[in-house]
C-alpha positions in Angstrom: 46.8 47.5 -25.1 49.9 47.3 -27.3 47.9 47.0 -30.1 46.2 50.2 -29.4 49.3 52.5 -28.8 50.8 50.9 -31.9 48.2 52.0 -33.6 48.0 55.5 -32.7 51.6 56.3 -32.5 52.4 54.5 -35.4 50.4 53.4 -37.9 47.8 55.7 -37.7 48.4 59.0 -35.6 45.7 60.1 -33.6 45.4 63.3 -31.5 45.6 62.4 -27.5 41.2 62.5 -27.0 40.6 59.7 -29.5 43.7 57.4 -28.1 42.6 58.2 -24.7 38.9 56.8 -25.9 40.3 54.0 -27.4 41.8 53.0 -24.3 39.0 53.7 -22.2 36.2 51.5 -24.7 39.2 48.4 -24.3 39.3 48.8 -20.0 36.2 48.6 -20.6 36.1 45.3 -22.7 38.0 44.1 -20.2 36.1 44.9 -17.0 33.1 43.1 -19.0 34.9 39.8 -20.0 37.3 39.6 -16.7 36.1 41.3 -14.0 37.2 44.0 -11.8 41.3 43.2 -11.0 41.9 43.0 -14.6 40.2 46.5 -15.2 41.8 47.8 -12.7 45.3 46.6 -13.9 44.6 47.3 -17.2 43.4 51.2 -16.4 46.7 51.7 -14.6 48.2 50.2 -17.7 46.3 52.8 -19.8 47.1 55.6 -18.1 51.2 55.8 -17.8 51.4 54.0 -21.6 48.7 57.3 -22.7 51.2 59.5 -20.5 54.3 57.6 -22.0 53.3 58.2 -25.7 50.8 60.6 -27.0 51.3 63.5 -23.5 53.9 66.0 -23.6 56.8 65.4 -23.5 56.1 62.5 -24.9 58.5 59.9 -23.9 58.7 61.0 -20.5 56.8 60.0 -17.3 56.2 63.7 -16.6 53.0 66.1 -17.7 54.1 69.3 -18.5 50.7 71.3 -18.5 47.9 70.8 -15.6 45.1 70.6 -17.7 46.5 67.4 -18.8 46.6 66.4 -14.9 42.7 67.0 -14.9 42.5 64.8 -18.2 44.6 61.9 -16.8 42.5 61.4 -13.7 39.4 61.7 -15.3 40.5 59.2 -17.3 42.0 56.9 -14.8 38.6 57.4 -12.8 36.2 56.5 -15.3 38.0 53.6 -15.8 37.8 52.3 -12.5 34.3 53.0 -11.6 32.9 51.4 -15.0 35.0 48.6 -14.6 33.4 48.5 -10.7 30.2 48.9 -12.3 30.3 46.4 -15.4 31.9 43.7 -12.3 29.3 44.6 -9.9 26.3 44.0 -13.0 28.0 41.0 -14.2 28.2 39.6 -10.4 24.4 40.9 -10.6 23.4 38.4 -13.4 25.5 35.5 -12.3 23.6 35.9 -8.9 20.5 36.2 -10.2 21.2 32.8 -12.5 22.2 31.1 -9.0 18.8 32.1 -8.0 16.7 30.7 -11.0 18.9 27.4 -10.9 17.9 27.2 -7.2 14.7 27.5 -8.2 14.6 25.3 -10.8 16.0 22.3 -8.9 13.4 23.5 -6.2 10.6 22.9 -8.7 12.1 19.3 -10.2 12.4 18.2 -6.5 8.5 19.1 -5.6 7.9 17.7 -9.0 10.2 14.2 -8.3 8.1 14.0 -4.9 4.4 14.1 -6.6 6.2 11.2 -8.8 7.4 8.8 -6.2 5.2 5.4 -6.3 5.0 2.6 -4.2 7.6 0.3 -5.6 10.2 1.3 -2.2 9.4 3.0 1.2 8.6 6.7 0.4 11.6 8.5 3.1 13.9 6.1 0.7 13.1 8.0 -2.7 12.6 10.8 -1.2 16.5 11.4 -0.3 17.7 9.4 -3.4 15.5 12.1 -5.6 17.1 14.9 -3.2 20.8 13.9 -3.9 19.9 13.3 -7.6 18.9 16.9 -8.0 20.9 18.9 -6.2 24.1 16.7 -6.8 25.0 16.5 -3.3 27.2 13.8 -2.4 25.5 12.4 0.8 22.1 12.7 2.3 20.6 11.3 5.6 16.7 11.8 6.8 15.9 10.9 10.3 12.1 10.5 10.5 10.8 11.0 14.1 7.6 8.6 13.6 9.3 5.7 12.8 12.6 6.3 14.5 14.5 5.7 10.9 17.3 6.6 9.2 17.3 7.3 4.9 20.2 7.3 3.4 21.4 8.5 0.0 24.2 9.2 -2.5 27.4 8.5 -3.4 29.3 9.4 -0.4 28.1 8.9 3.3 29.1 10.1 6.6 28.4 8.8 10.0 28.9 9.7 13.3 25.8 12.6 13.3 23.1 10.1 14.2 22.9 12.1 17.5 22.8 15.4 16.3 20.0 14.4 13.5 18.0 12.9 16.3 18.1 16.1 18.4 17.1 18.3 15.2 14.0 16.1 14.8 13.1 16.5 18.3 14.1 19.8 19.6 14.7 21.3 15.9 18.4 22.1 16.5 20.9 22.9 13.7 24.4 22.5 13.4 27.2 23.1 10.4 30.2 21.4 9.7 31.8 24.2 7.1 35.3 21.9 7.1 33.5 19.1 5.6 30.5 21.3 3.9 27.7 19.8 6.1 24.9 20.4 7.7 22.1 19.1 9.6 19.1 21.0 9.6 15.2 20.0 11.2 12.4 19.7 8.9 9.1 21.3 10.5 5.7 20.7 9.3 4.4 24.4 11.3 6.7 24.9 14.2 6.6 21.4 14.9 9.8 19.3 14.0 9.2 16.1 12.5 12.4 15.1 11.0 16.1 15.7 11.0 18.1 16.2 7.6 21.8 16.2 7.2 23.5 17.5 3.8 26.8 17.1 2.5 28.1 19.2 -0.8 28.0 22.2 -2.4 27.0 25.7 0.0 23.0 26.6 -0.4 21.6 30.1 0.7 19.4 29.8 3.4 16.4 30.2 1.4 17.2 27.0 -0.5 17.5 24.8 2.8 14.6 26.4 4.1 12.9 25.3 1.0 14.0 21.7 0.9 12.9 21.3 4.5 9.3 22.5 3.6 9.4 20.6 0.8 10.4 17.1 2.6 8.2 18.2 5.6 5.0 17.9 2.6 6.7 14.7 1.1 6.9 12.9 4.6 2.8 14.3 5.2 1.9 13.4 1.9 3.0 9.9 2.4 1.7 9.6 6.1 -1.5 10.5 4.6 -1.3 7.4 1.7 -0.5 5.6 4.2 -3.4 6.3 6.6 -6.1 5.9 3.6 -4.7 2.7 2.4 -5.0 1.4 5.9 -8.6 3.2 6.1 -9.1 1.3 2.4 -8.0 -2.4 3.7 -10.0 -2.5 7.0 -12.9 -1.1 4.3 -12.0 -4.2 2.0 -11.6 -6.6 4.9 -15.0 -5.8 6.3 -16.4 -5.5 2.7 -15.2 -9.7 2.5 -16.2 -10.6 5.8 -20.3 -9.4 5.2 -19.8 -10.6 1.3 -18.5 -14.4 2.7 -21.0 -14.2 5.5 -24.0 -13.5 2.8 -22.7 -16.4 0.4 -22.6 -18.7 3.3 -25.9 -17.8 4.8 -27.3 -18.6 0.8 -25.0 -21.5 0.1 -25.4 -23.4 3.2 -29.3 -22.7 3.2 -30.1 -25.5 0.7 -28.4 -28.8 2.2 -29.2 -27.7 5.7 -33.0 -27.5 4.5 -32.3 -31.2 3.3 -30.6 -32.5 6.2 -33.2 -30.9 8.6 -36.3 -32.3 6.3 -34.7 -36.0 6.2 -34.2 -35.9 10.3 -37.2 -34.8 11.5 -39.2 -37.2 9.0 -37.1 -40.0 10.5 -38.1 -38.3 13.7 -41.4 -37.9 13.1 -42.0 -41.7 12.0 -39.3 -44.2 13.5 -41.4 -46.9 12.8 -41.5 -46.3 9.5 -40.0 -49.0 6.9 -36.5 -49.9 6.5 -35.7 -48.6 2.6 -37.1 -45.5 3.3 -35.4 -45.3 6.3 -32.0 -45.7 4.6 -33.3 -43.3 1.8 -34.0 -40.6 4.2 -30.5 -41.2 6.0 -28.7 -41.2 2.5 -30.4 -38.0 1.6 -29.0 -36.6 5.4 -24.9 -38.0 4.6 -25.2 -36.8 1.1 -26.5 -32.9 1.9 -23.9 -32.9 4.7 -20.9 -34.0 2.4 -22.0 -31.4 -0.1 -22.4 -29.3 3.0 -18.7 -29.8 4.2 -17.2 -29.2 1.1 -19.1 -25.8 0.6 -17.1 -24.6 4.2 -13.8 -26.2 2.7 -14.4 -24.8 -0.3 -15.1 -21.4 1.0 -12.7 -21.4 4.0 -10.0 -21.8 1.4 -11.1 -19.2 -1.0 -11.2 -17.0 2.1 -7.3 -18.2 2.7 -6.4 -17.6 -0.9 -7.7 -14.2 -0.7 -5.6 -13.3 1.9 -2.1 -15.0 1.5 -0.1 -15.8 -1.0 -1.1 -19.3 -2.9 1.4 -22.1 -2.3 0.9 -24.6 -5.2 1.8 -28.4 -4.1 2.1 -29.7 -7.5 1.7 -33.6 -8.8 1.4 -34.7 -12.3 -2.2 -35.7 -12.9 -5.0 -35.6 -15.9 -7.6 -32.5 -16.2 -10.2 -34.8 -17.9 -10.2 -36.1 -14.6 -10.2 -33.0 -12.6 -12.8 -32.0 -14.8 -15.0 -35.1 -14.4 -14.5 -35.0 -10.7 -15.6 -31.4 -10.1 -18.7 -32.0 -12.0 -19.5 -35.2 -10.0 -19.3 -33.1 -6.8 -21.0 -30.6 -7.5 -23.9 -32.8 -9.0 -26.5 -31.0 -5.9 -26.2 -27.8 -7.8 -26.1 -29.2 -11.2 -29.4 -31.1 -10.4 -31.3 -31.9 -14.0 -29.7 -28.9 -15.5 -28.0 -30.3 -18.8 -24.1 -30.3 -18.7 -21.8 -31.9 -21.4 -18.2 -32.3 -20.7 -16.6 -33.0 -24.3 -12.4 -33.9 -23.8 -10.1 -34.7 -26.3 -9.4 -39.1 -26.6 -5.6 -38.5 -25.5 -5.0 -35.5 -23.1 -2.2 -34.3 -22.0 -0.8 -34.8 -18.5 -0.3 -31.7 -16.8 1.8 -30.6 -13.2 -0.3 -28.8 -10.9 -2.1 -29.0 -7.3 -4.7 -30.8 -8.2 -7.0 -29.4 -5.1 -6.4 -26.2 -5.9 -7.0 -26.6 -9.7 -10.7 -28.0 -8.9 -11.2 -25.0 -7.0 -10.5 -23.0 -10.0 -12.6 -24.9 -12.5 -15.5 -25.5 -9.7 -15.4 -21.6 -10.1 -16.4 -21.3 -13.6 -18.8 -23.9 -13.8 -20.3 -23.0 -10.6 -20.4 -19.3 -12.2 -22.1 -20.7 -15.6 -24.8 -22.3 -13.1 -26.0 -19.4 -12.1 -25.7 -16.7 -15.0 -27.3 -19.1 -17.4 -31.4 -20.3 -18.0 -31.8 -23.5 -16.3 -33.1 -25.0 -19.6 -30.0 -24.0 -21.4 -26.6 -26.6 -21.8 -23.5 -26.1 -20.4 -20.5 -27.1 -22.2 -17.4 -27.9 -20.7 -14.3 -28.6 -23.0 -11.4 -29.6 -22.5 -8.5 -29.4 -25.8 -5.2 -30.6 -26.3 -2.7 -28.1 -28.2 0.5 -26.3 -28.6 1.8 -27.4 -25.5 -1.0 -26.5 -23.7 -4.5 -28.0 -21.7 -7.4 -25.8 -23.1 -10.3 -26.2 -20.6 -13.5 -24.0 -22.0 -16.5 -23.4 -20.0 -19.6 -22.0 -21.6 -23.1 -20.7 -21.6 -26.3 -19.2 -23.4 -26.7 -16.5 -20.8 -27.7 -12.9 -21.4 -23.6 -12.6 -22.0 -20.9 -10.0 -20.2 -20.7 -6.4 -21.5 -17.8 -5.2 -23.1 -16.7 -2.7 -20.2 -17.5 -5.2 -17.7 -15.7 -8.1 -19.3 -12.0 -5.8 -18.1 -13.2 -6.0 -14.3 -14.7 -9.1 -13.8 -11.7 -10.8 -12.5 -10.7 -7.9 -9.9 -11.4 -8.9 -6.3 -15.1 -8.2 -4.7 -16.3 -7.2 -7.8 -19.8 -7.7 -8.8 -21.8 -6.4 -11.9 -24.3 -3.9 -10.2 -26.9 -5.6 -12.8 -26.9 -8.9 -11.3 -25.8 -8.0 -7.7 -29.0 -8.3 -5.7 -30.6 -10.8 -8.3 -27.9 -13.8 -7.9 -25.7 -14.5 -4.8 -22.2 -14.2 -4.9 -19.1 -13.4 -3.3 -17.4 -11.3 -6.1 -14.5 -13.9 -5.2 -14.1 -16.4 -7.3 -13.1 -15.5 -10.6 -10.8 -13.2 -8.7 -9.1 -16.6 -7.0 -9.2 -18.8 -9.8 -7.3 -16.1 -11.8 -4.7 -16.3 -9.3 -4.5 -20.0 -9.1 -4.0 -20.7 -12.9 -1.5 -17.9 -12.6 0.4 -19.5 -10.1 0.7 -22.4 -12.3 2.1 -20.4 -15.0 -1.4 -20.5 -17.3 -3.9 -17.8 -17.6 -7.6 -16.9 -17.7 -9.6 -15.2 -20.5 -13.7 -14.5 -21.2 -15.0 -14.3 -24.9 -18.8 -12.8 -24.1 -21.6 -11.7 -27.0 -25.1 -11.3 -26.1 -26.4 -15.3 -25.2 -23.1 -16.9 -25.1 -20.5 -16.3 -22.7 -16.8 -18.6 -22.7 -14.0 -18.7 -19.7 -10.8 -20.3 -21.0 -8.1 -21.7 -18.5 -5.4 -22.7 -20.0 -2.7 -24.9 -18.2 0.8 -25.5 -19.4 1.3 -29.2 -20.8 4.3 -31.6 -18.3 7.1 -32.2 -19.9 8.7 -35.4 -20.1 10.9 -35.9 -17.5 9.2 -33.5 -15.1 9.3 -34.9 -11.8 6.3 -34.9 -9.2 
C-alpha cells in the first residue's frame, strides 16, 4: 500500500483514476492471497490513504466536490464485494479439494478392503486399514455376530463399549464433539450389523455414511469367505472320507481273498496233512499281518492329513529303513524286480523312524503301480553334502510337465490314471509333509519312461542327542 501511494505521489505522479486502480488491482491481490478480513482492512486502508493524497484538498480528510463522494464509494464497494467474491471462490476450491480428498481415501479404503488376506481375522485389518487411511487416532468395530470388539490405532478410548453395542443392535448414534468422537451403526440395508466408534479429525456426513457402507460390505464380504471355505472343507472332508473308503475297499480286497481261501480249504478238508496244514495257516497270519499294517498304515495317513505331524525322533540308519519297508511290503512287490542299491558307509540320520517308512512306503508303493510289472525298480540311497539321498525310480509312461507342479497337493489325482489305478490322492501329499517336518524335501525328475522321487534327509550331527 505504501508502495503504491509512494509511487504515485512521488515518484511517478499519476492523475486520481489510475491511483485509484492501482489500489483497487492490490485489494484485490490481497482478497486472493489472504482472504476476506485482510481485503476488507486493506480497502479501508485504500480509501482514506487515496482521500489523504491524490483528492482535494489533498492532505486533508475532507472531499471538497460530491462527485468525488460517488467515486470514493464506488471504490470502497467494489473492493469489498470482490474481495467477498475472490474469498467466497477460493473457500469454493478449498471445499471442493476437501471433497476429492474424501473421496480419494474413500476409494483407497474400498481398495485396502478387496486387499485384506487371511494372514489375521478380517474385522482386525479392516480397522487397522481404516485408521491408516484416514489418520484417525483411534478406531473400535463392534461386530454383532460374533459379539467382538476390533480395535485400532495409536490412541484408544474406552468406556463406549455400551453405546457401540446399542448402535449395532438398535442402530443408535451418539457424538462426543469435546473429545471429536463418534459412534455410528454400520447397516447392511436397514439392518444394523455393527457398531463403529471414531476418534479424530471432523468428517461430513457423507464420508461416515460412506465408511459405514463400506465396512458393512467388508464384514459381508468376509462372512461370505467364510461360509464357502466352510462349504469347501466339509466338500474336502467328504471328498477323503469316499477317496479312503475306495482305497480300502481295493487294498484290503487282496489279503482278505487270501485269508478266506486258506480258512475255508482248512475247513473244507481238516483231515488233510500236517505241512499243508501249517502252509495254509502261514499263508492265513501272513495276509492278516500285511492286512493290519494296511489299516495302520492308512489310519495314520488319515491322522496325518488331518493334524499337525508330531515327529518323535531317534537316531537310526535309512539303509535300514529302506530294507525294512521293502521287506514289508514284499505281498505287493511279489516277483516284480526291485533293486535297492545303498552307499557301503551311510550316514546316520535323526528322525521318527515310523513315520519316515511311511514316507518311503509311499514312493515305492507309488512306483508299483505306475510302472509295467516286467520293468525294475531302483531304489537308492546316496551319501553327500551333509545329506541322505534316497531315489526311487521307474520305467513308467513318466509324469507330464504340468502335472509334475500338482502332484504333491492333497486329493490330487491325474484324471489320466484316475479310474485305471486305485489311489487315495494322499500319499505323496503326506510324505511331502513328513520329510518337511524333518527339515528335508521332496522332488520328481519325470521324462517319458522314467520317472525319479528324491527325499532327501538331513545327515545327524555328532553330538546330536536321541
Amino acid at each position: 500500500m505504501a508502495l503504491v501511494t509512494w509511487t504515485g505521489y512521488r515518484l511517478v505522479p499519476v492523475n486520481a483514476t489510475t491511483i485509484g486502480f492501482a489500489y483497487l488491482l492490490l485489494v484485490l491481490v490481497i482478497a486472493t492471497t489472504w482472504g476476506f478480513y485482510e481485503a476488507c482492512l486493506a480497502s479501508i486502508t485504500a480509501t482514506l490513504t487515496f482521500n489523504f493524497f491524490f483528492l482535494p484538498p489533498v492532505g486533508r480528510f475532507t472531499i471538497a466536490d460530491p462527485q468525488n463522494w460517488v467515486a470514493l464509494f464506488s471504490f470502497l464497494t467494489t473492493s469489498l464485494v470482490a474481495s467477498r467474491l475472490s474469498t467466497q471462490a477460493k473457500r469454493r476450491a478449498l471445499d471442493a479439494l476437501a471433497r476429492q480428498q474424501d473421496l480419494e481415501r474413500l476409494y483407497t479404503f474400498s481398495r485396502a478392503i478387496l486387499l485384506i488376506d487371511k494372514s489375521e481375522a478380517f474385522p482386525n485389518q479392516l480397522v487397522r486399514k481404516l485408521a491408516e487411511t484416514f489418520e484417525l487416532d483411534a478406531v473400535v468395530l463392534y461386530v454383532r455376530r460374533t459379539e467382538a470388539f476390533h480395535r485400532a490405532g495409536p490412541s484408544d478410548f474406552e468406556g463406549l463399549d455400551d453405546q457401540l453395542r446399542d448402535a449395532a443392535l438398535k442402530g443408535t448414534w451418539f457424538a462426543d464433539a469435546q473429545h471429536h468422537r463418534i459412534i455410528t451403526a454400520v447397516r447392511l440395508g436397514s439392518e444394523p450389523i455393527a457398531g463403529l466408534a471414531l476418534q479424530g479429525a471432523q468428517m461430513p456426513d457423507s464420508v461416515l455414511q460412506g465408511i459405514g457402507n463400506l465396512v458393512a460390505i467388508g464384514l459381508e464380504r468376509a462372512l461370505a469367505q467364510d461360509l464357502a471355505s466352510q462349504v469347501e472343507a466339509v466338500r474336502q472332508s467328504e471328498k477323503l472320507r469316499t477317496t479312503l473308503l475306495d482305497a480300502l475297499a481295493h487294498e484290503f480286497k487282496t489279503p482278505l481273498t487270501s485269508v478266506i481261501a486258506a480258512t475255508t480249504a482248512l475247513l473244507d478238508n481238516p483231515d488233510q496233512p500236517l505241512a499243508s496244514r501249517t502252509e495254509l495257516l502261514k499263508i492265513a497270519d501272513e495276509e492278516a499281518r500285511h492286512l493290519k499294517e494296511l489299516i495302520n498304515d492308512t489310519v495314520e495317513m488319515g491322522r496325518l492329513d488331518t493334524t499337525g505331524i508330531r515327529v518323535q525322533a531317534e537316531r537310526t540308519n535309512v539303509a535300514e529303513i529302506v530294507r525294512e519297508v521293502v521287506a514289508s511290503m514284499r505281498t505287493d512287490i511279489d516277483d516284480r524286480p526291485v533293486q535297492v542299491n545303498c552307499d557301503e558307509h551311510s550316514s546316520a540320520v535323526v528322525v521318527d523312524r515310523r513315520l519316515v517308512k511311511l514316507a518311503i512306503k509311499q514312493l515305492l508303493d507309488n512306483a508299483l503301480k505306475y510302472s509295467p510289472p516286467e520293468r525294475p525298480i531302483i531304489v537308492q540311497v546316496r551319501n553327500g553334502s551333509g545329506l541322505i539321498t534316497i531315489a526311487v525310480t521307474d520305467y513308467g509312461e513318466g509324469i507330464s510337465g504340468q502335472e509334475q507342479s500338482r502332484i504333491f497337493e492333497r486329493l490330487y489325482r491325474s484324471p489320466a490314471v484316475e479310474r485305471q489305478i486305485p489311489g487315495s490322492g494322499l500319499g505323496l501329499s503326506i510324505a511331502l509333509n513328513i520329510v518337511r517336518a524333518h527339515h528335508g524335501d521332496l522332488t520328481v525328475t519325470s521324462r517319458p519312461g522314467e520317472t525319479t522321487f528324491r527325499l532327501t534327509l538331513p545327515v545327524a550331527q555328532e553330538g546330536t542327542q536321541e
